[in-house]
C-alpha positions in Angstrom: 31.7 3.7 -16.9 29.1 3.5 -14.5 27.5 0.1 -12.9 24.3 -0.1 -12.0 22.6 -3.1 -10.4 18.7 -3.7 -10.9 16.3 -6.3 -9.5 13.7 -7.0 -12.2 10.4 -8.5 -11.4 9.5 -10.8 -14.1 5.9 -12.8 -13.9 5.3 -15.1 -16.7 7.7 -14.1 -18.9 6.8 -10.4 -18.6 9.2 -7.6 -17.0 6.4 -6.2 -14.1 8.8 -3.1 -12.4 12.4 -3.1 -12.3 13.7 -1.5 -8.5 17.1 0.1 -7.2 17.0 -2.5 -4.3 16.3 -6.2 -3.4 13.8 -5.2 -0.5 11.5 -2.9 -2.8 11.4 -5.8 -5.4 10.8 -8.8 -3.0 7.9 -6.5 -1.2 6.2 -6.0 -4.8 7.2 -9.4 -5.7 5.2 -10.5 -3.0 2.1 -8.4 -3.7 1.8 -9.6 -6.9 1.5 -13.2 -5.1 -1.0 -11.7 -3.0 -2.8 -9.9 -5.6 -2.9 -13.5 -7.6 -4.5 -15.1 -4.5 -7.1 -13.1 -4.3 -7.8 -13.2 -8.0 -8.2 -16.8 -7.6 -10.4 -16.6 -4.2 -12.7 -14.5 -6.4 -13.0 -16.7 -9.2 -14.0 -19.7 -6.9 -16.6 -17.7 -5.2 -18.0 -15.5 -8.0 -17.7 -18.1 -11.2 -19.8 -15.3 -13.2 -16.8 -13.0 -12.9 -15.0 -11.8 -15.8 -10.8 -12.7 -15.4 -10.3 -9.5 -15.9 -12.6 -7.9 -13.3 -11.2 -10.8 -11.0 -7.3 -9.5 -11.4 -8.3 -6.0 -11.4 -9.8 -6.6 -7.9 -7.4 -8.6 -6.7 -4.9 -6.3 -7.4 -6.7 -3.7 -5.5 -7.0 -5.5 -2.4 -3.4 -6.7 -2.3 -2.4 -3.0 -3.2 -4.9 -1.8 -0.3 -3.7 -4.7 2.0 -3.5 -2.3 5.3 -6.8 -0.5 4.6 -8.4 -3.7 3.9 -6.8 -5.4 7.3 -8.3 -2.3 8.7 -11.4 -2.9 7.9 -11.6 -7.2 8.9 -10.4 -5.9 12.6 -12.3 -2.9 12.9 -15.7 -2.9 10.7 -14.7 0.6 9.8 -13.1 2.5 7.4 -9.9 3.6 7.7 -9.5 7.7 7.9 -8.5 9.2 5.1 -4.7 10.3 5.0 -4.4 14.0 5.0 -4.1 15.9 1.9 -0.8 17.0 0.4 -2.0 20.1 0.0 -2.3 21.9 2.9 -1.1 25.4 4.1 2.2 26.5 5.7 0.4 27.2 8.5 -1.4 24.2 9.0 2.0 22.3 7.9 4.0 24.2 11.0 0.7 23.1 12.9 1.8 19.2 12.2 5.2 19.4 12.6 4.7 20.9 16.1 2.1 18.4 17.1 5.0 15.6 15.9 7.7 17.6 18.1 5.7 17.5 20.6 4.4 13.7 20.6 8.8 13.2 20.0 9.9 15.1 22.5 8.0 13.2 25.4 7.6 9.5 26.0 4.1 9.4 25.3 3.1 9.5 21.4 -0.9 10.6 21.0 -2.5 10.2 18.1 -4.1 13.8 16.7 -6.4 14.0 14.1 -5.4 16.5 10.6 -7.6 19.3 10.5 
């Protein structure tokens, strides 16, 4: 017999997501703290608000947290990640910008194609 240990976010009385690990549960755990926060921001400032719009929103911008940090320090939108679609080419392209950046002391930013 197998034993199997799981870390169960529960919020109100309702299961959220159960996790493998403490870290991955804490870390969503505390999303969902953020998430509320900002729920609760928006329904100060925006009392015509529906709840619902208000969570939904909140959730997005706890979910988006580093895209959203981006944006406070910056003014700027954050570039898009690149797809997960691309060629074998271009993927051998990638890999041997990242063995290059490893290999010497200086890492350089480069830009997907």
């Amino acid at each position: 017999m197998a034993v199997e240990t799981k870390f169960v976010v529960v919020r109100k009385g309702e299961e959220k997501m159960t996790f493998a690990n403490k870290k991955e549960a804490d870390a969503y755990d505390k999303m969902l703290d953020m998430a509320e926060a900002f729920t609760d921001w928006l329904l100060q400032h925006q009392p015509g608000l529906d709840e619902t719009q208000a969570e939904t929103l909140g959730l997005l911008i706890a979910e988006q947290k580093d895209a959203v940090q981006h944006i406070l320090r910056t003014s700027k939108l954050p570039e898009a990640a690149p797809s997960a679609d691309i060629t074998v080419a271009e993927k051998d392209d990638h890999e041997e910008v990242a063995e290059e950046a490893t290999s010497t002391k200086k890492v350089r930013a480069v830009k997907a194609a």
